[in-house]
KENU-17587 format. One line per 2 residues: their letters; for each residue x, y, z of N, C-alpha, C, O. Coordinates in pm, whole numbers. Example, Ala and Ser with C-alpha at 12.3 -4.5 7.8 and 13.67 -1.06 7.14 Angstrom:
as = 1319/-569/780/1230/-450/780/1320/-330/780/1424/-332/846 | 1285/-225/708/1367/-106/714/1290/3/787/1341/114/804;
This chain:
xx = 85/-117/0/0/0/0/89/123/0/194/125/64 | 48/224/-71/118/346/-82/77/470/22/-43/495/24;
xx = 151/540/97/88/656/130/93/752/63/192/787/-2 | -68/838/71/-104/903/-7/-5/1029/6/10/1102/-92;
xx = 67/1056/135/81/1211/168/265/1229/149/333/1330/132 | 310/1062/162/444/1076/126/506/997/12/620/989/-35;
xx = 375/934/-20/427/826/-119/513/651/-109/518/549/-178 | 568/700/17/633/590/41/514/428/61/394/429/87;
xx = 596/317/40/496/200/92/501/176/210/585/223/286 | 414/100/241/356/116/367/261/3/421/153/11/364;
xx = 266/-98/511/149/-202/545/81/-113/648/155/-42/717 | -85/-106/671/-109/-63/790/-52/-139/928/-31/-69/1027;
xx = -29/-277/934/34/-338/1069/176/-287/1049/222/-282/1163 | 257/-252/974/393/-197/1036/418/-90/1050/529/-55/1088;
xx = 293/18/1016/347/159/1094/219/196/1206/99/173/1200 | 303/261/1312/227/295/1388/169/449/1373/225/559/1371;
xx = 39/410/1365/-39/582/1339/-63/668/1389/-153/633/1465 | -41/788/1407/33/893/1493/-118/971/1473/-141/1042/1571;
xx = -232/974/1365/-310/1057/1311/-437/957/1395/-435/841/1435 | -559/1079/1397/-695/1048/1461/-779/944/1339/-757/974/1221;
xx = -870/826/1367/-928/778/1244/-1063/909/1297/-1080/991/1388 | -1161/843/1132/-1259/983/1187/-1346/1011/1301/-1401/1118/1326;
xx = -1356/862/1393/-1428/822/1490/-1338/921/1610/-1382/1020/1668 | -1258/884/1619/-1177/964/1718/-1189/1118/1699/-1224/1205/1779;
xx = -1152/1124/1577/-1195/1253/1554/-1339/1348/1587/-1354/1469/1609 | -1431/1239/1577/-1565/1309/1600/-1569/1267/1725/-1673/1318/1765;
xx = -1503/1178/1855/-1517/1169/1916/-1460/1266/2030/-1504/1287/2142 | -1354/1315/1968/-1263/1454/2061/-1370/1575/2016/-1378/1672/2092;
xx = -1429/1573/1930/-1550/1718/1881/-1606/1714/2038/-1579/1787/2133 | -1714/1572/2026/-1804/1564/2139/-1767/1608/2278/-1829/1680/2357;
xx = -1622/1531/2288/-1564/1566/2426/-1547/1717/2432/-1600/1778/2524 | -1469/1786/2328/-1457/1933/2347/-1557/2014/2401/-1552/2097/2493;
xx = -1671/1967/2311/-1851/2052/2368/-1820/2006/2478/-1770/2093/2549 | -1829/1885/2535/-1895/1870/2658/-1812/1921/2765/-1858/1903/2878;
xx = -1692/1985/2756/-1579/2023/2873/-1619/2170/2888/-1599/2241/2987 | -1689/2210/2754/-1647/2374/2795/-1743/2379/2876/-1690/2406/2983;
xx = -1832/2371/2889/-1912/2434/3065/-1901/2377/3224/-1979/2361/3317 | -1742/2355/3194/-1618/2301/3317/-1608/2433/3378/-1597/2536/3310;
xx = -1612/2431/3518/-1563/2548/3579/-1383/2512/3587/-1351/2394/3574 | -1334/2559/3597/-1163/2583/3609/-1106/2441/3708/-1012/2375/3663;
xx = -1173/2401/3847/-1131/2316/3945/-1236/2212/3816/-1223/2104/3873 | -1283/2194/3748/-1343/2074/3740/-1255/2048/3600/-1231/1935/3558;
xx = -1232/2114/3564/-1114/2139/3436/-991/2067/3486/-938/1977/3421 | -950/2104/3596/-800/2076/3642/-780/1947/3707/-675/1884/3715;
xx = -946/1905/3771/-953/1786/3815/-960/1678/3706/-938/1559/3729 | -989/1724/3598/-999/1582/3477/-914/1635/3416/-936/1574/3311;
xx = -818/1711/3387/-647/1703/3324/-609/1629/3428/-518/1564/3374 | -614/1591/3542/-510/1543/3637/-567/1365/3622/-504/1259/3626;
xx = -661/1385/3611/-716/1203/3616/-694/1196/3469/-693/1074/3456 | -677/1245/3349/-679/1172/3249/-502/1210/3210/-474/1146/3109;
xx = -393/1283/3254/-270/1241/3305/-248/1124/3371/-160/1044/3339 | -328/1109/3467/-294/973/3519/-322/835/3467/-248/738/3479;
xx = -444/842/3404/-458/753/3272/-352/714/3202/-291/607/3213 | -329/813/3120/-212/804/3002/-110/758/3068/-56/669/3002;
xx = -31/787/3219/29/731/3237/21/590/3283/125/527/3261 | -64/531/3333/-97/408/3366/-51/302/3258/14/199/3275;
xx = -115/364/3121/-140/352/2968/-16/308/2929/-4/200/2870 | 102/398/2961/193/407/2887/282/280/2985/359/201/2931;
xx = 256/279/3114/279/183/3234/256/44/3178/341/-44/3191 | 99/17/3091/122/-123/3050/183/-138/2928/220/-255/2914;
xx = 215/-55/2815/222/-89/2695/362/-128/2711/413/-220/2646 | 467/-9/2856/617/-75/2843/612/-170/2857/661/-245/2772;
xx = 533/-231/3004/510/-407/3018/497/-498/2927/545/-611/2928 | 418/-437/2829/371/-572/2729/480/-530/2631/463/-620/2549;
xx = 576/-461/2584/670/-441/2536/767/-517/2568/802/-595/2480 | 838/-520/2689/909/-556/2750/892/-688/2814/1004/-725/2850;
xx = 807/-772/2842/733/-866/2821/708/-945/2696/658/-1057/2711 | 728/-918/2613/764/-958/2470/919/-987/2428/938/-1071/2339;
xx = 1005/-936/2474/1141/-948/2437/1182/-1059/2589/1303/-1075/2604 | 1127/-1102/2653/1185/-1214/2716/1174/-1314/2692/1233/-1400/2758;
């Protein structure tokens, strides 16, 4: 398969996709509406829990990374 934007070939299983599919995409729309009538502490309280997410996130993927090479 070719990419369209650099040309180069390309399997979708050997590159990892850095870009939103459109679901995600319409799915960060929804989330956006629904944050803005966040007061500031309720804002800061879900940056801090969904930081902690991502890191959790990133907590298993080294595992199963690293867990793979043994």
């Amino acid at each position: 398969m070719t990419n369209e934007r650099t040309g180069e070939d390309e399997s979708q299983s050997d590159k990892l996709s850095t870009e939103l599919t459109v679901e995600q995409k319409f799915s960060l729309k929804v989330y956006s509406e629904q944050t803005k009538s966040l007061s500031a502490e309720e804002a800061q309280i879900l940056l801090i829990e969904m930081v902690r997410r991502n890191m959790i996130q990133s907590n298993i993927i080294k595992h199963l990374v690293n867990s793979q090479d043994e």
